[in-house]
ChimeraX commands (.cxc) that place a marker at each C-alpha (Angstrom):
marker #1 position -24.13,17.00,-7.06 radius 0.5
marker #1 position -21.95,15.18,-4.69 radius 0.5
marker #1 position -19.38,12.72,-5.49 radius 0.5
marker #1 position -20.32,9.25,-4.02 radius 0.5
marker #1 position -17.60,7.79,-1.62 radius 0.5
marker #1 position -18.23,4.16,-1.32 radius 0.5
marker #1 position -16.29,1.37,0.92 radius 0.5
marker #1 position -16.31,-2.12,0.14 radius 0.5
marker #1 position -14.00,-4.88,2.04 radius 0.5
marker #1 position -13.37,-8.37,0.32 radius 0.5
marker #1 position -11.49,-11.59,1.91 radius 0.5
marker #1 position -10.27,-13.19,-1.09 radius 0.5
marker #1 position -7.29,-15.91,-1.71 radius 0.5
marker #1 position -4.83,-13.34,-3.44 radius 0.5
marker #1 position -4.62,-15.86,-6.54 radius 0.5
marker #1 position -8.11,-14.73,-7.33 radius 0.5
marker #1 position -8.41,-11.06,-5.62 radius 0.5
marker #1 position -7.84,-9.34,-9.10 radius 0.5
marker #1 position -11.16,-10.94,-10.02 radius 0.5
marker #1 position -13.37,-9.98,-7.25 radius 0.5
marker #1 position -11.67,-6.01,-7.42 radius 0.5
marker #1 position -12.74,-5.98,-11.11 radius 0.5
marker #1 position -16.15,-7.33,-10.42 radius 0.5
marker #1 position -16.42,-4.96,-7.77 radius 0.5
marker #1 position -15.50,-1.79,-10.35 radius 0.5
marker #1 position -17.64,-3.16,-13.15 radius 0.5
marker #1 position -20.65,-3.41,-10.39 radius 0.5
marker #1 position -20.33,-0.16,-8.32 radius 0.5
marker #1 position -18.77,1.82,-11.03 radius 0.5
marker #1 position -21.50,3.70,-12.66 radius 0.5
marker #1 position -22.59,4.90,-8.84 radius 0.5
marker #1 position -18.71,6.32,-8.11 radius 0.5
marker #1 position -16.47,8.91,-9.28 radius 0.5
marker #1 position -13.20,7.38,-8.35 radius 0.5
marker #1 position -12.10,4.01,-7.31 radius 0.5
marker #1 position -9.23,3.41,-4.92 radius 0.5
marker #1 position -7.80,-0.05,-3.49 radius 0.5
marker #1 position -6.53,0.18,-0.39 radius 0.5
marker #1 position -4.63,-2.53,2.28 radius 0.5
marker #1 position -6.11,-2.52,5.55 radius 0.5
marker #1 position -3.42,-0.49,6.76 radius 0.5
marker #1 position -3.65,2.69,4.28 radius 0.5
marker #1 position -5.95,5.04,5.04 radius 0.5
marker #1 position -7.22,7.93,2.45 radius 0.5
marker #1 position -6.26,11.75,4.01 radius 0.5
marker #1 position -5.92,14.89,2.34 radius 0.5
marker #1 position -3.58,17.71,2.93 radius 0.5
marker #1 position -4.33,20.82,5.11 radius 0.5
marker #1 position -0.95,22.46,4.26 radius 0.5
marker #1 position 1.37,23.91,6.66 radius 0.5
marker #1 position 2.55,21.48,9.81 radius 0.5
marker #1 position -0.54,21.50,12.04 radius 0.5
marker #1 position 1.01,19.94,15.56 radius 0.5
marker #1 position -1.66,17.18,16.84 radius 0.5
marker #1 position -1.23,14.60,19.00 radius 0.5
marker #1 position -3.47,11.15,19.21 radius 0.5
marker #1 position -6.08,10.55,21.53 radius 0.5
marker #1 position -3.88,8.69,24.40 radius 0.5
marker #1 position -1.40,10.49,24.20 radius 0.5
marker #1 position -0.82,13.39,26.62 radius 0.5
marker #1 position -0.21,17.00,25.44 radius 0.5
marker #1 position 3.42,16.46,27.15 radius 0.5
marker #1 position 4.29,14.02,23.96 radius 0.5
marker #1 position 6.57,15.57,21.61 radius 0.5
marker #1 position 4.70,16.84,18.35 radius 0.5
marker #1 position 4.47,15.32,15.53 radius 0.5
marker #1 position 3.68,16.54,11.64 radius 0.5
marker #1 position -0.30,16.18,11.23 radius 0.5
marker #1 position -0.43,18.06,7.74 radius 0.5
marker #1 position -2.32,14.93,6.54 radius 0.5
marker #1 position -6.14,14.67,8.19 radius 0.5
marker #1 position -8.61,11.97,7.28 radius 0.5
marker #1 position -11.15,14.62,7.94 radius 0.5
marker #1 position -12.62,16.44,4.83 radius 0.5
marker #1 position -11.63,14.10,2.30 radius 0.5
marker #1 position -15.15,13.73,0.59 radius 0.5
marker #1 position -15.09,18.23,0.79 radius 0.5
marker #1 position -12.11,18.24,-0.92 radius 0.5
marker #1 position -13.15,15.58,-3.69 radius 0.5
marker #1 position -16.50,17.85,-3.35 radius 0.5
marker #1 position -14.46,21.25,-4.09 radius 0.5
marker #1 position -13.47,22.67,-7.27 radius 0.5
marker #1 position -10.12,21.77,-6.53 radius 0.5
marker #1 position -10.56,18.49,-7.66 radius 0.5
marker #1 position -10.52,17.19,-11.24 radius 0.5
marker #1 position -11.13,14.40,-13.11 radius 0.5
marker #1 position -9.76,13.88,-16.38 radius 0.5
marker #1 position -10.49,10.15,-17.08 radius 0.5
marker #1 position -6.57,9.45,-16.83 radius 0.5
marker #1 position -4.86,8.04,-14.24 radius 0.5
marker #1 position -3.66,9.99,-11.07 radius 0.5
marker #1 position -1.71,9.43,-8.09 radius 0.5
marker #1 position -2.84,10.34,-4.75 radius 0.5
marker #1 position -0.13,13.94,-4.31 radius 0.5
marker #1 position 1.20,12.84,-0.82 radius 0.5
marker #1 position 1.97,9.92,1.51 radius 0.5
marker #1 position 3.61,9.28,5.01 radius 0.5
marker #1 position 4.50,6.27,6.19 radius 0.5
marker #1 position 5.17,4.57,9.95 radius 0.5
marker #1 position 8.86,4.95,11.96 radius 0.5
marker #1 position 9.52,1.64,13.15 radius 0.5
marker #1 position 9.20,1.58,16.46 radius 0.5
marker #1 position 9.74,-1.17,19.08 radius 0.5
marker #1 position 6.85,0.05,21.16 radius 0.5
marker #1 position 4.50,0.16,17.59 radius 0.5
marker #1 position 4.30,-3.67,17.86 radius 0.5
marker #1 position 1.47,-3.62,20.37 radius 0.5
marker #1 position 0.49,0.00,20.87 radius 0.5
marker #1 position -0.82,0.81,17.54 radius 0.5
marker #1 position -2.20,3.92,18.75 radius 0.5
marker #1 position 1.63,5.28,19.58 radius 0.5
marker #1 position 2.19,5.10,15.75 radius 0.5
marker #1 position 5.45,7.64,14.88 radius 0.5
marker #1 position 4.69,9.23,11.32 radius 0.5
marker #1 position 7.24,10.50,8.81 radius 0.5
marker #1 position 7.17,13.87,7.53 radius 0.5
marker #1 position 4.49,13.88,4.47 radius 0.5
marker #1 position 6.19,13.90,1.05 radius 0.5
marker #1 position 4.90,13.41,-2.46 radius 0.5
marker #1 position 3.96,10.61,-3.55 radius 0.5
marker #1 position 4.14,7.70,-6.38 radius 0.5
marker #1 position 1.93,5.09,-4.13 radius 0.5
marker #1 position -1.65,5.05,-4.88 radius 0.5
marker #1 position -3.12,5.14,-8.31 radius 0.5
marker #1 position -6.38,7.20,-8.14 radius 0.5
marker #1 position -9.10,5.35,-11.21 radius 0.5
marker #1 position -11.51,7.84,-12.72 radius 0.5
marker #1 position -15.07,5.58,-12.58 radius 0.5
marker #1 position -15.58,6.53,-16.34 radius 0.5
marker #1 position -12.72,5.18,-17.62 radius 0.5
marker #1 position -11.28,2.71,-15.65 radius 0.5
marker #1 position -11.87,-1.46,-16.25 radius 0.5
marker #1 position -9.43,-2.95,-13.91 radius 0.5
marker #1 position -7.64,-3.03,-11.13 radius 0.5
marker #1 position -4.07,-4.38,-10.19 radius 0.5
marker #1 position -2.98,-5.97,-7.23 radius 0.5
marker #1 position -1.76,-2.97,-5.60 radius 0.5
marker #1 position -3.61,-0.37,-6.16 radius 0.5
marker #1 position -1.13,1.06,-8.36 radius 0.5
marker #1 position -2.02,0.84,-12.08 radius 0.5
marker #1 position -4.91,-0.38,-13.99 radius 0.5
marker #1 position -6.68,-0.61,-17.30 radius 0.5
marker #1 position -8.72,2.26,-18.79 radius 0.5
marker #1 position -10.95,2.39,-21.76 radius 0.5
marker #1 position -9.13,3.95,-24.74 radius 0.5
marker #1 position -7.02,6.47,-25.01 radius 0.5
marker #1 position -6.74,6.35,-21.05 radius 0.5
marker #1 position -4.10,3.95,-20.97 radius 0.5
marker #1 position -1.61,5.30,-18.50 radius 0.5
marker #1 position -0.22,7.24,-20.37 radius 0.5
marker #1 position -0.15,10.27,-18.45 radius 0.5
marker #1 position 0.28,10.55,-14.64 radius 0.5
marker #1 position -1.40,13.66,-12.11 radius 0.5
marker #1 position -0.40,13.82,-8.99 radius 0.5
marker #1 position -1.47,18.13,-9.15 radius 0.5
marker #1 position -4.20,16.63,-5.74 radius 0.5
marker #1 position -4.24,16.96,-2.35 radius 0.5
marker #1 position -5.04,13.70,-1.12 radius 0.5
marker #1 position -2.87,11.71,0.70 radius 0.5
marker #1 position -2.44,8.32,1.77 radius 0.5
marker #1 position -1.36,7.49,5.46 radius 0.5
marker #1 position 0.48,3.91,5.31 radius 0.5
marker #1 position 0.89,2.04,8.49 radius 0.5
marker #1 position 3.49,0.22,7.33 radius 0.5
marker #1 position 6.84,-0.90,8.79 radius 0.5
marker #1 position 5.86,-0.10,11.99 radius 0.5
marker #1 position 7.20,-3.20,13.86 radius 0.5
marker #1 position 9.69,-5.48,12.77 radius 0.5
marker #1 position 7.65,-8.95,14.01 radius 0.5
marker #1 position 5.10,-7.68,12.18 radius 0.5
marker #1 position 6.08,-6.72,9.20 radius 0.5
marker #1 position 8.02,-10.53,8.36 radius 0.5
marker #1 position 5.01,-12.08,9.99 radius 0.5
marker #1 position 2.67,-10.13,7.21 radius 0.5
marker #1 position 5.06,-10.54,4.66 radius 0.5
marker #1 position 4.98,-14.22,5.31 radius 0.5
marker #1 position 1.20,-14.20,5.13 radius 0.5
marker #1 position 0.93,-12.72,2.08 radius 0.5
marker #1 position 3.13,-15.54,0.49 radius 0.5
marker #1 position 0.42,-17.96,2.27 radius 0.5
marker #1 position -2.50,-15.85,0.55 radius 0.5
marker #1 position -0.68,-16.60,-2.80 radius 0.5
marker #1 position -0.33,-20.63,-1.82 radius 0.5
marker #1 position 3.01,-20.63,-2.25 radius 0.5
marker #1 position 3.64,-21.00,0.82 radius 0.5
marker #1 position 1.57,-23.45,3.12 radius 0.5
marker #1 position 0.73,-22.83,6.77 radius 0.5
marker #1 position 3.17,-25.74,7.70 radius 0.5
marker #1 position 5.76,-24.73,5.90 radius 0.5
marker #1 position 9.36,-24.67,8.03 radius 0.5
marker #1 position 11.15,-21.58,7.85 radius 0.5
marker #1 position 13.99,-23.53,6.58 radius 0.5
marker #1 position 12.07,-24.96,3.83 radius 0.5
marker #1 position 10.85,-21.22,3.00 radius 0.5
marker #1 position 14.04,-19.88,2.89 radius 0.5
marker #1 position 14.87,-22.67,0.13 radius 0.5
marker #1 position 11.93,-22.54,-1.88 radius 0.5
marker #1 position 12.17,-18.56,-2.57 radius 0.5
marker #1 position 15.57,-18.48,-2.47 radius 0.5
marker #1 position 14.94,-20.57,-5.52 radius 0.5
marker #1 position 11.77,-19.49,-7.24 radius 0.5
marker #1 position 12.12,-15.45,-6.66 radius 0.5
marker #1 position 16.04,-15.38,-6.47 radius 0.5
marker #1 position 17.01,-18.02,-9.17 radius 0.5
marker #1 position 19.65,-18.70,-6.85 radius 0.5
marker #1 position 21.20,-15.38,-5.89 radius 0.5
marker #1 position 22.28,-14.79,-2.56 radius 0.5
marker #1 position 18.80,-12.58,-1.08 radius 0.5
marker #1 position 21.39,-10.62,1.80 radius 0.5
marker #1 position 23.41,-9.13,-1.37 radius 0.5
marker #1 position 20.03,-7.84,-2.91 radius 0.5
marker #1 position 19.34,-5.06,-0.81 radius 0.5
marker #1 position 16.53,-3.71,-3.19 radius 0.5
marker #1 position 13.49,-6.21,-4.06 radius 0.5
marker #1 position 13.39,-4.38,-7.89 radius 0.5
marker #1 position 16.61,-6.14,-8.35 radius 0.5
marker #1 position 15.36,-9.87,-8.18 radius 0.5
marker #1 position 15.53,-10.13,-11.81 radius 0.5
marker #1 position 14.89,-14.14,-11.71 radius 0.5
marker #1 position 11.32,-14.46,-10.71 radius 0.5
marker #1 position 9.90,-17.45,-12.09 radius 0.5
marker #1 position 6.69,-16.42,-14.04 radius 0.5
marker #1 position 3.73,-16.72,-12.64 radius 0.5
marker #1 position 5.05,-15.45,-9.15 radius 0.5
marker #1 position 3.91,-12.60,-7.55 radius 0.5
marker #1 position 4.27,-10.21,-4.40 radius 0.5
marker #1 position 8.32,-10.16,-4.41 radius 0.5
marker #1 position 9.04,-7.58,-2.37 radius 0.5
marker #1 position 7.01,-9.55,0.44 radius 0.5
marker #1 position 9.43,-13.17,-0.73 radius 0.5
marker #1 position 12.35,-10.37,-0.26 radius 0.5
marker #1 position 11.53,-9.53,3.20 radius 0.5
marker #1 position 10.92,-12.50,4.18 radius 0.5
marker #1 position 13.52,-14.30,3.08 radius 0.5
marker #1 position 16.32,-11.64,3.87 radius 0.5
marker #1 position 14.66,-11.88,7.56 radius 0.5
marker #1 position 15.50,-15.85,7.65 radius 0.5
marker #1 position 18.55,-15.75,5.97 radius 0.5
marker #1 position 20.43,-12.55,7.29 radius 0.5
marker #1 position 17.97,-11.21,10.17 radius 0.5
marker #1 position 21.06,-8.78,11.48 radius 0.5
marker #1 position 21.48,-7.10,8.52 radius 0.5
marker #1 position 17.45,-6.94,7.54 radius 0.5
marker #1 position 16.90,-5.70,11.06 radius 0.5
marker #1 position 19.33,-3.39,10.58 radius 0.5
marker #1 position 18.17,-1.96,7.73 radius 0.5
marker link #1:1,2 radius 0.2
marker link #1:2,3 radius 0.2
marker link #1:3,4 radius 0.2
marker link #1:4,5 radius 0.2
marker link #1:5,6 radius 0.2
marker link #1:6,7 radius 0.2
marker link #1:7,8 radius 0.2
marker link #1:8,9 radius 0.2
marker link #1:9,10 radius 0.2
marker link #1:10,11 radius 0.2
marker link #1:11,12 radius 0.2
marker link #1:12,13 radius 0.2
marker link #1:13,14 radius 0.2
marker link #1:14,15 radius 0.2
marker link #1:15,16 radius 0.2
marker link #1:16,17 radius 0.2
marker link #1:17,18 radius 0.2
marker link #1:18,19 radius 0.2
marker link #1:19,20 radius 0.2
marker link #1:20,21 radius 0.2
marker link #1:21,22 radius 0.2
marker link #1:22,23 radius 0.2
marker link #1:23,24 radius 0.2
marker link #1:24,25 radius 0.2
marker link #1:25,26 radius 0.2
marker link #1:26,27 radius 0.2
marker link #1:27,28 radius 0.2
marker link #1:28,29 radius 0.2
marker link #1:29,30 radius 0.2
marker link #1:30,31 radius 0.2
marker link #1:31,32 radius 0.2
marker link #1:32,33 radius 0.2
marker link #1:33,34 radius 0.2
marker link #1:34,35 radius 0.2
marker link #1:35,36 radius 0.2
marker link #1:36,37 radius 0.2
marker link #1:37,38 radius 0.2
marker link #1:38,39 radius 0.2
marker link #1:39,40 radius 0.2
marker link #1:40,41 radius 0.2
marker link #1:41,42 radius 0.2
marker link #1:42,43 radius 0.2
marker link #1:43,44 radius 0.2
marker link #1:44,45 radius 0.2
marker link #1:45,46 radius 0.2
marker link #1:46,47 radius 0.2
marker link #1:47,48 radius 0.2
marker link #1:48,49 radius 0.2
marker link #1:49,50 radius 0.2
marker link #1:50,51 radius 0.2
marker link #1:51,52 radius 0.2
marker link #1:52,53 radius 0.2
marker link #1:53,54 radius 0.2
marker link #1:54,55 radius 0.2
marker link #1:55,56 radius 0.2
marker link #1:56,57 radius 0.2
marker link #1:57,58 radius 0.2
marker link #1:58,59 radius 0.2
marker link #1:59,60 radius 0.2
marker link #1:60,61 radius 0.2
marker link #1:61,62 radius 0.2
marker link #1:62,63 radius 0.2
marker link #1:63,64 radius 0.2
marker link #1:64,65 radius 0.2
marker link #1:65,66 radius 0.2
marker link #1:66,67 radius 0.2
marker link #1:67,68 radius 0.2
marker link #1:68,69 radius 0.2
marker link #1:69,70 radius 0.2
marker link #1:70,71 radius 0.2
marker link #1:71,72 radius 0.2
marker link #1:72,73 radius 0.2
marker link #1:73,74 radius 0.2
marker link #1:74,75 radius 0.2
marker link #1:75,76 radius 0.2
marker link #1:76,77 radius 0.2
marker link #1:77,78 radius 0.2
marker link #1:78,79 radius 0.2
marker link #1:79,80 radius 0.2
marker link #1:80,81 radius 0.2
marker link #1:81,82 radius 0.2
marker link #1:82,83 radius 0.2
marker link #1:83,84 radius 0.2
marker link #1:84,85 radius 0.2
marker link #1:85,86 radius 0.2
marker link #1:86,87 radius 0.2
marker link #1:87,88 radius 0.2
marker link #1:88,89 radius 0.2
marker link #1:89,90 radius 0.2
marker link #1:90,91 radius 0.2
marker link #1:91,92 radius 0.2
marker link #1:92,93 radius 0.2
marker link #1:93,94 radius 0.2
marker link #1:94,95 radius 0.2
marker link #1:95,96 radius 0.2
marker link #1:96,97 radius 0.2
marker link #1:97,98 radius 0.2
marker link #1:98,99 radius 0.2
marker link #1:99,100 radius 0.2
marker link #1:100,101 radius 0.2
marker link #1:101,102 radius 0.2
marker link #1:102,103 radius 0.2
marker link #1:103,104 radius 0.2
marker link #1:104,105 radius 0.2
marker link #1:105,106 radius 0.2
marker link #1:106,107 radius 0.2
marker link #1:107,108 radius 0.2
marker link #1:108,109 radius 0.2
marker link #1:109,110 radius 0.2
marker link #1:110,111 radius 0.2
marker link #1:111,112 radius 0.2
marker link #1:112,113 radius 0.2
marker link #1:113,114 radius 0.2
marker link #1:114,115 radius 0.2
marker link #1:115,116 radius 0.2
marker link #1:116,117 radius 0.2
marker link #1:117,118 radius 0.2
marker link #1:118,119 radius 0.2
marker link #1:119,120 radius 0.2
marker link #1:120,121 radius 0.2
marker link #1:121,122 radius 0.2
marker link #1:122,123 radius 0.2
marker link #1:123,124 radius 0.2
marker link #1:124,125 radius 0.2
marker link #1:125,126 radius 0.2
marker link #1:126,127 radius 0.2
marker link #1:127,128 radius 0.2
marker link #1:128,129 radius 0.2
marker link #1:129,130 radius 0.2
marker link #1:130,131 radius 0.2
marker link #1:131,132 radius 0.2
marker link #1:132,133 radius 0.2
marker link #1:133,134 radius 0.2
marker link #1:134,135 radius 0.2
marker link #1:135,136 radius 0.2
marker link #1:136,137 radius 0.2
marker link #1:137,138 radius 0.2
marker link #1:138,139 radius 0.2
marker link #1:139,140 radius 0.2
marker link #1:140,141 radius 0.2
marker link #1:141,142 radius 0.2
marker link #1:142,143 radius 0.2
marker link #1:143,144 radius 0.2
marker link #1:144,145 radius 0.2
marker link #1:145,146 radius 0.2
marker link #1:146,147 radius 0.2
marker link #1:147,148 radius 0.2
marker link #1:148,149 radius 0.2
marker link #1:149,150 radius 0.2
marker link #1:150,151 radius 0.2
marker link #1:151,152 radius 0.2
marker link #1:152,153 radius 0.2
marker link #1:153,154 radius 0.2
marker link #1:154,155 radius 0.2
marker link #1:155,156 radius 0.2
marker link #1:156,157 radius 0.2
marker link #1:157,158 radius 0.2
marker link #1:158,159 radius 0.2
marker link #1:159,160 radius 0.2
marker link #1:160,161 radius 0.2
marker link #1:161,162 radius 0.2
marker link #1:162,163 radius 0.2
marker link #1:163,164 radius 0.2
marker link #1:164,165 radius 0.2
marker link #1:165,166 radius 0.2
marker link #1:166,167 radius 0.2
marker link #1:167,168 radius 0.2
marker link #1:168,169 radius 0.2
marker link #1:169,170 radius 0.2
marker link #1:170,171 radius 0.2
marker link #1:171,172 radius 0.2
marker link #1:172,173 radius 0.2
marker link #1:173,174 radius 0.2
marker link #1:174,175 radius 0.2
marker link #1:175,176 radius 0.2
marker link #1:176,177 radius 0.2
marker link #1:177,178 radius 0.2
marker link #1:178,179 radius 0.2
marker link #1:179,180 radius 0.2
marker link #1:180,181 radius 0.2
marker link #1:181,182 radius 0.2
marker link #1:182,183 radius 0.2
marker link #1:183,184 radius 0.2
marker link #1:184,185 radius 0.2
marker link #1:185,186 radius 0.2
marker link #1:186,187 radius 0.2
marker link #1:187,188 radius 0.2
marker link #1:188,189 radius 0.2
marker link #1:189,190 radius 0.2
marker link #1:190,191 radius 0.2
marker link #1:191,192 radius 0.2
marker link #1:192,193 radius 0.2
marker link #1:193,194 radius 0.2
marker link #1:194,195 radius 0.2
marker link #1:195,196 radius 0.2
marker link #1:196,197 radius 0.2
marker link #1:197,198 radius 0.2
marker link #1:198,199 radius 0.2
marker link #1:199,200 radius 0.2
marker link #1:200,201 radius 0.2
marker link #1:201,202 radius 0.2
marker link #1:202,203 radius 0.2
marker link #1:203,204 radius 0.2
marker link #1:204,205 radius 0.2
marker link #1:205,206 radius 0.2
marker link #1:206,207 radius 0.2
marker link #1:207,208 radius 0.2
marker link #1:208,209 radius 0.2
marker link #1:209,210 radius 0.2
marker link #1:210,211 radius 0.2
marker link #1:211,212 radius 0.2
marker link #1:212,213 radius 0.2
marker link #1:213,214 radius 0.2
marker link #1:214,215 radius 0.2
marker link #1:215,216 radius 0.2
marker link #1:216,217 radius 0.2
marker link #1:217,218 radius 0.2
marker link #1:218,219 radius 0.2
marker link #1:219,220 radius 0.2
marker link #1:220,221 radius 0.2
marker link #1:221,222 radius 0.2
marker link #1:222,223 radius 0.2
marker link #1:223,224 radius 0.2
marker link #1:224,225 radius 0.2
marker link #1:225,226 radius 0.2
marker link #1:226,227 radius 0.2
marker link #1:227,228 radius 0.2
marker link #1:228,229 radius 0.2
marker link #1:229,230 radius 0.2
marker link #1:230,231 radius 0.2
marker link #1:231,232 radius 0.2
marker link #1:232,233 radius 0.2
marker link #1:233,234 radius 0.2
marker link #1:234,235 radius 0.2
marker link #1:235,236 radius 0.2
marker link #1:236,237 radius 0.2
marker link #1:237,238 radius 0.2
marker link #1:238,239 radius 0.2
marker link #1:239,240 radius 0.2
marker link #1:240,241 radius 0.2
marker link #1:241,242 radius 0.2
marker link #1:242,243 radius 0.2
marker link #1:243,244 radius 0.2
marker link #1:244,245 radius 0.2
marker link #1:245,246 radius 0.2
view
C-alpha cells in the first residue's frame, strides 16, 4: 500500500496557528503516514547522492553549475521504498540547503544560488501514529507515550530545500511580518518605536548589535515568541552595517 502524501495550507494569526496545525493532525492523521510543517519557502526533496550538475529552467546551459544532489522529484518513491522507516519516534529530515544571498535573488527568484547540501537538524519528521502536536516550527512536537523525543533519526534521505536569506530587503521585511503575525507589532508601528519596544521586551535591555547569535537573548519576556525574527529585525534598525555585513 502506498503512503498518502497530503498538502494542506492555512492563513492563521500566528497567536493561534498552533491550534489550527493540531486540528489539522488530529483530522487528517489517521489518512497519513507522516506529518511535516513547512513555511512557504521550504520545500520537501530527497537526496539522489553524488553532485548531479542541473541548472533551472531560465537559465542557459552557459551558467556556472550548481550542486543539484537534492530533487523534489521522487519524494513520495522514496517514502514508498523500503528505505524508509517509521518507528513512531521523532526524525529529522537527513539533509538541507539553504539560499546564498544574492543581490539579484531579491526579484529573480528563479536565479536562486544554493549551498552545498549538508545534514541536517531543521525539520522534525512526525510519525501519524504517534504524534499529537505540532510546534511552531516544524521542529518538535508531542507524541503519545513513550514517543516523547527522546530519540532523534536523521538515518533518511529526505531533504529540505530552504529559500531563505536570499535577499537582504526581504528577509527584515519578513522578519518584520512575522512580529506583525504575532501582534506585537502593529502595521503602523515606526521603526523607531520597534527598535524600542524589542529592544526592551526580547533584549531586557541589552545592546541587540553585541548579540550576534539570537540563542543568546536570554531576557525574553514570557509569553514572547519568534526571537530570532525580533533579532533580525532589530539588529537591521539598530546596526544595519554590521547586520548587512554579516
Amino acid at each position: 500500500e502506498n503512503r498518502n502524501v497530503n498538502v494542506i495550507f492555512t492563513t492563521s494569526t500566528l497567536n493561534r496557528i498552533n491550534h489550527d496545525f493540531n486540528f489539522v493532525l488530529a483530522t487528517v492523521r489517521t489518512s497519513c503516514d507522516i506529518l511535516m510543517k513547512f513555511d512557504t519557502d521550504e520545500f520537501l526533496a530527497v537526496r539522489k547522492g553524488g553532485n548531479q550538475t542541473c541548472h533551472n529552467d531560465i537559465d542557459s546551459l552557459e551558467h556556472s553549475s550548481v550542486d543539484c544532489s537534492l530533487s523534489p522529484y521522487g519524494v513520495v518513491e522514496y517514502i514508498n521504498s523500503p528505505n524508509f522507516q517509521l518507528t513512531g519516534e521523532r526524525m529529522i529530515a537527513g539533509y538541507d540547503t539553504r539560499t546564498i544571498p544574492d543581490r539579484e535573488s531579491c526579484s529573480e527568484l528563479g536565479n536562486l544560488r544554493m549551498l552545498p547540501a549538508k545534514p541536517s537538524q531543521l525539520k522534525a519528521i512526525h510519525d501519524a501514529r504517534t504524534a499529537i502536536k505540532f510546534d511552531l516550527g516544524g521542529h518538535v512536537g508531542v507524541f503519545l507515550p513513550p514517543f516523547v523525543n527522546r530519540t532523534l533519526s536523521y538515518n533518511n534521505n529526505l531533504a529540505i530545500i530552504h529559500a531563505h536569506n536570499r535577499c537582504v530587503q526581504l528577509e527584515v521585511k519578513n522578519c518584520r511580518k512575522v512580529l506583525q503575525g504575532h501582534t506585537f507589532l502593529k502595521q503602523n508601528t515606526t521603526e523607531q518605536e520597534a527598535m524600542q519596544m524589542i529592544i526592551e521586551k526580547y533584549f531586557g535591555g541589552d545592546d541587540p548589535c553585541s548579540i550576534a547569535n539570537p540563542h543568546n537573548m536570554k531576557k525574553v519576556q514570557k509569553g514572547l515568541q519568534s526571537k530570532t525574527k525580533a533579532h533580525c529585525y532589530v539588529r537591521y534598525l539598530k546596526c544595519p552595517n554590521l547586520f548587512m555585513q554579516q
